[in-house]
C-alpha positions in Angstrom: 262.1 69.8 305.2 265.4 69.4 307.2 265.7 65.9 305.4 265.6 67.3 301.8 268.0 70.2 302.4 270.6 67.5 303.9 270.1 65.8 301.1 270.4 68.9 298.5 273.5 70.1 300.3 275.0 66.0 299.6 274.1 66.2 296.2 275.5 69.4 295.4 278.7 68.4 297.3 278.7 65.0 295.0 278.6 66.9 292.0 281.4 69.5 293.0 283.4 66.6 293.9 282.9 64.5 290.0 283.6 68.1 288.3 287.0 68.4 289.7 287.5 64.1 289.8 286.5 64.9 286.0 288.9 68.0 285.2 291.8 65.9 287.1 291.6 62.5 286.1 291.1 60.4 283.5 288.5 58.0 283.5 288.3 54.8 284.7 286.7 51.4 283.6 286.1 48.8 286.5 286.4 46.3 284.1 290.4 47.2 283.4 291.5 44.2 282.5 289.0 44.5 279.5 290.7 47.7 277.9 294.1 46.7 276.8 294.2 50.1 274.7 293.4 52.4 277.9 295.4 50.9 280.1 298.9 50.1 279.1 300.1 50.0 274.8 302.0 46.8 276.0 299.1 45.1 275.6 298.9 45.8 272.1 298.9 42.2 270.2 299.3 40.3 273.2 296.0 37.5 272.4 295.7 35.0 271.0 295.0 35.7 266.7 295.3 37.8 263.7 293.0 40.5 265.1 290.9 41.7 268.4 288.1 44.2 268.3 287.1 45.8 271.9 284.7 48.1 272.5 284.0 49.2 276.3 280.5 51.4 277.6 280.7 53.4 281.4 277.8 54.7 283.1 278.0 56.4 286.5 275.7 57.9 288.5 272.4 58.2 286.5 270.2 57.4 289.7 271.6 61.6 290.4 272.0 62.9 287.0 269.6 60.8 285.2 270.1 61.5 281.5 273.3 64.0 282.6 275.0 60.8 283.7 278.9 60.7 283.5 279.1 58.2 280.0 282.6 56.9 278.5 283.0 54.9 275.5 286.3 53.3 274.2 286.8 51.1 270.8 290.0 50.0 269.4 291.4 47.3 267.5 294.7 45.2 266.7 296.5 43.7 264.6 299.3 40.6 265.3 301.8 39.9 262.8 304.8 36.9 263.5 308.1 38.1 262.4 310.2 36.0 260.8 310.6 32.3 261.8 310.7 33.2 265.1 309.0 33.3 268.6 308.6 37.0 268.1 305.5 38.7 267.2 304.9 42.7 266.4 301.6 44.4 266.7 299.6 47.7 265.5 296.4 49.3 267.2 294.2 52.0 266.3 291.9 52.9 269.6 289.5 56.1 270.5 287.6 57.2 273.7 284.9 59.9 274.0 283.7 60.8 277.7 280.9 62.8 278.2 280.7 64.6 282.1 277.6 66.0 283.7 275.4 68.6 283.2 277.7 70.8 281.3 278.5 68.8 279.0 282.0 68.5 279.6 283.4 66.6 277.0 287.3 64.3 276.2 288.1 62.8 273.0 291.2 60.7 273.0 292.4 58.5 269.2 295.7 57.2 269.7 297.2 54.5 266.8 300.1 52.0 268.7 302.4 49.6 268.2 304.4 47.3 270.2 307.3 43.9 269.9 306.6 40.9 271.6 310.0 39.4 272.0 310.1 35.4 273.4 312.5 34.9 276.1 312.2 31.1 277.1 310.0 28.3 275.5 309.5 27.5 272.1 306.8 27.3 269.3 306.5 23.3 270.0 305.1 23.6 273.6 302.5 25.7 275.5 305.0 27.1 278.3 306.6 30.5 276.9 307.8 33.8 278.4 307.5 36.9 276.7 308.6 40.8 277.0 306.7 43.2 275.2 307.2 46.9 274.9 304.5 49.6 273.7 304.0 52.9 272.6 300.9 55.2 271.3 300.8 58.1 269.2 297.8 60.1 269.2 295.4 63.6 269.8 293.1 64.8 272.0 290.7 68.0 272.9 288.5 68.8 275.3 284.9 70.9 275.4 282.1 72.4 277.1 278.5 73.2 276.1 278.6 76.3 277.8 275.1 77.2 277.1 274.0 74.6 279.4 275.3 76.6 282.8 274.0 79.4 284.3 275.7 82.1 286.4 274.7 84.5 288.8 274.4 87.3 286.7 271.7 85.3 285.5 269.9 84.8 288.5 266.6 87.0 289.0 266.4 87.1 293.0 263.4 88.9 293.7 261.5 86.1 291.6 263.8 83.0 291.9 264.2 81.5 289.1 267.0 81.7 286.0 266.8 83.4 283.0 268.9 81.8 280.7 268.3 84.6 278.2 270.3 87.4 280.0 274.0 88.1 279.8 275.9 86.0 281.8 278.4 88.4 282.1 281.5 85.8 281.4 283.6 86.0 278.1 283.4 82.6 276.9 285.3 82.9 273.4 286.2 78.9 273.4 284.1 76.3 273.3 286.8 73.7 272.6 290.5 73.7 273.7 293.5 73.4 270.6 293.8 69.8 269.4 296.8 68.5 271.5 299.4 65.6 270.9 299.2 62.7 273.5 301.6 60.5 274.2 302.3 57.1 276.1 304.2 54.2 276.5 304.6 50.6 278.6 306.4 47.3 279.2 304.9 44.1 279.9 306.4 41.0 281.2 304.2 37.6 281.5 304.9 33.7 281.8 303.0 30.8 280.4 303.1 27.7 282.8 300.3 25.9 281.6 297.2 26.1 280.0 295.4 27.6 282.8 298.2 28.7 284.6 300.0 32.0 284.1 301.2 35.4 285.5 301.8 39.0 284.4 303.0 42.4 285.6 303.3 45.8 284.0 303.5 49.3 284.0 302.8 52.5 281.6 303.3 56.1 281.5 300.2 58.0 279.8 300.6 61.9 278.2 304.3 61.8 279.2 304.1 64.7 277.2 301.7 66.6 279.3 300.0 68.6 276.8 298.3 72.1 277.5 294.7 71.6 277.7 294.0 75.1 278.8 290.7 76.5 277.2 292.0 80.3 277.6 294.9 81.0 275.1 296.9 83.4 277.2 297.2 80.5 279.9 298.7 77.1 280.4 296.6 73.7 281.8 298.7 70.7 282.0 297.2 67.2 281.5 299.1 65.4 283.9 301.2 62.7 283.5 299.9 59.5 284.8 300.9 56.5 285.6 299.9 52.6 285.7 301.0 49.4 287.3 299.0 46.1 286.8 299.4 42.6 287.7 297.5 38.8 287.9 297.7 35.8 286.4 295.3 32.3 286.2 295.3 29.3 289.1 294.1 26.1 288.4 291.7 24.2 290.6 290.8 21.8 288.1 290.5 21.2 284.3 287.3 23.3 284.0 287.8 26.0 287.4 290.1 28.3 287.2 290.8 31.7 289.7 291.8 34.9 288.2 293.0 37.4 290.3 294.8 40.7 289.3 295.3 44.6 290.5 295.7 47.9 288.6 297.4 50.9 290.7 297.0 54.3 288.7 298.5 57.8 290.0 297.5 61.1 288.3 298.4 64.8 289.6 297.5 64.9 293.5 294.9 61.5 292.7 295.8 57.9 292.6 292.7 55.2 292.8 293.8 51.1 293.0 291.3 48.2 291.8 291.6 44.6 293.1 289.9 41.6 292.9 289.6 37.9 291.3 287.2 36.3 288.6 285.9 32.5 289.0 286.2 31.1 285.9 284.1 27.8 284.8 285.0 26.0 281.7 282.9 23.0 279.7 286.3 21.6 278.1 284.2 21.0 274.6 285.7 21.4 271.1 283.2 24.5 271.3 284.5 25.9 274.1 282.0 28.2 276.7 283.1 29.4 279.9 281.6 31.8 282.4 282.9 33.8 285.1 282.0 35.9 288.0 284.1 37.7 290.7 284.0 41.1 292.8 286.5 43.8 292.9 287.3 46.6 295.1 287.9 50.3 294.3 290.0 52.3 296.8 290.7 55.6 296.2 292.7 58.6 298.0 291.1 61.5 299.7 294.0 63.7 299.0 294.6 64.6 302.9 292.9 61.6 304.9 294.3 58.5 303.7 292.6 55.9 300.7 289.2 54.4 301.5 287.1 51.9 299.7 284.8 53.9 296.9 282.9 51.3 295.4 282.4 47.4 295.0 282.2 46.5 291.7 280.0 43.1 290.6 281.1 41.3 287.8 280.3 38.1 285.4 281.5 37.4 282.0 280.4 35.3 279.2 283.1 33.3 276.6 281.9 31.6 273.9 283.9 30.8 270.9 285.8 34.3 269.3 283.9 36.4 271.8 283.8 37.7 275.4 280.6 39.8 277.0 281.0 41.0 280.1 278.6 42.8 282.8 279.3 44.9 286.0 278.4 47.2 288.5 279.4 49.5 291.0 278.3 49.3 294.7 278.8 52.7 296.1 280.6 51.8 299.1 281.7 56.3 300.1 279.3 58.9 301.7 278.1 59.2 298.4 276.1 56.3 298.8 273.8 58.6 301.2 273.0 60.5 297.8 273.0 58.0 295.5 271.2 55.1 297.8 274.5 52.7 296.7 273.8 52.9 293.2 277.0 53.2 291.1 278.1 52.6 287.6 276.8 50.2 285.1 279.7 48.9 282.6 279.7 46.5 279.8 282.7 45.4 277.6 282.8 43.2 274.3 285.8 41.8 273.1 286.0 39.7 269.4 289.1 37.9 268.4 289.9 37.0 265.0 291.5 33.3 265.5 295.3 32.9 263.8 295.6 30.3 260.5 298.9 29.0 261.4 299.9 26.1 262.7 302.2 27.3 265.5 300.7 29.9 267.9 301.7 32.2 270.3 300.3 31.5 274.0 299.1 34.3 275.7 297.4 35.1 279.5 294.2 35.1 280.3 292.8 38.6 281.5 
């Protein structure tokens, strides 16, 4: 008996704590380095084609909330256009994400549309070694929602029998389902450096709702979205022809919350004409806990598959914090597709590896 109240008091305590992550803080893929649309409008344009289409799918925590699990979905795609006779390239995005949170059915739907200009500032068209700047920005809209009828409150709570009657008054004043549609908008710089073809480095930074619109569901009273911010960096080192190591980071600050993941891909390459790779890595997710410092959250497990126009990739999240005790370890499960369009012309631009 002792054992399953310690362990209804941990799982009421775990969902307290992803209701207020949730109402703070955006939501986060492990895979970050496979959603250039989420994570900085820099990005926008910088592969290597006409087009790229990525779509990205989040579970966490359906071993507690079973088919209440936190779910996020993000889609976008871009377009790459040269400009002129020059090194320089421009591109143009259209992306969405819809996140659905817990039992309440707490609900975010972001569509922004983008652009950015990739401007060359060493190499040539001739030769594989190139340095680019690229600046972004996205334009877009948002709201927010609950599915109020799926809580209960204590009015509603008959305590001589013990159980809930969901058909009494709640006695709360819920007018809004939704909150107003609301204008969202970011921007970000990227810098990177093509060495070779399997040798490169990056680093950049964005601002996301630097307007910090009112998300408030009440209409006499104001709730900011909070500005948030993102740095990110890697690059690609060469062991060989065919192995490769990717490592790279992505530091994001939000309100009173700022969470940092780090880790590397092993990439393996067959060198055909049809070229297939794999990789596999782990990264680490540390988070803050406001007052007592950052600690390691989860271990994410990753592989990816390349073939051709295409990228598939797998992970999952090791539940590394106290949550494990409630969750038994089991995290999130994430997968992200990524198709690119490959460019007709004869002179290309090179671009990183992510």
């Amino acid at each position: 008996m002792q054992g399953s109240f310690t362990r209804f008091i941990i799982l009421l305590a775990v969902a307290c704590t992803m209701a207020l992550e949730a109402a703070a803080q955006d939501p986060r893929f492990s895979q970050f380095y496979a959603t250039p649309n989420q994570i900085n409008p820099a990005l926008n344009g910088v592969f290597d084609g006409t087009f790229r289409f990525t779509a990205n799918y989040r579970e966490l925590y359906s071993s507690i909330l079973s088919k209440d699990a936190f779910r996020t979905f993000a889609a976008g795609v871009e377009f790459r256009n040269k400009v002129g006779r020059s090194g320089d390239y421009y591109g143009l995005s259209l992306s969405a994400l819809r996140d659905d949170v817990g039992i309440s059915n707490f609900n975010r739907f972001h569509a922004h549309v983008g652009g950015s200009y990739l401007k060359q500032l060493s190499g040539s068209r001739y030769r594989n070694s190139d340095q680019y700047l690229i600046a972004g920005a996205q334009i877009g809209a948002g709201q927010r929602g609950f599915d109020w009828g799926r809580l209960w409150f204590s009015n509603q709570f008959n305590s001589s029998q013990a159980f809930v009657d969901y058909g009494s008054a709640s006695g709360e004043d819920f007018q809004r389902r939704e909150t107003n549609i609301f204008l969202d908008f970011n921007a970000g710089l990227l810098w990177y450096a093509i060495f070779d073809k399997n040798a490169s480095v990056y680093a950049g930074g964005a601002l996301h709702h630097i307007n910090e619109p009112n998300i408030s569901f009440v209409e006499t009273r104001d709730e900011v979205l909070h500005r948030k911010w993102v740095g990110h960096a890697g690059g690609e080192i060469p062991f060989s022809d065919q192995l490769s190591l990717l490592p790279a980071v992505a530091v994001m600050g939000q309100h009173k919350g700022m969470s940092a993941a780090l880790g590397a891909n092993v990439r393996y390459t067959n060198r055909d004409w049809k070229e297939i790779a794999v990789r596999a890595g782990a990264w680490a997710h540390v988070v803050n806990r406001l007052d007592q410092g950052m600690h390691l959250d989860a271990i994410a497990v990753t592989t990816v598959l390349e073939m051709e126009r295409w990228n598939l990739g797998l992970s999952y999240d090791v539940t590394t914090s106290i949550l494990s005790a409630a969750n038994n370890s089991r995290g999130a499960f994430e997968m992200s597709f990524i198709y690119v369009q490959p460019s007709q012309q004869r002179f290309k631009v090179s671009c990183p590896r992510f």
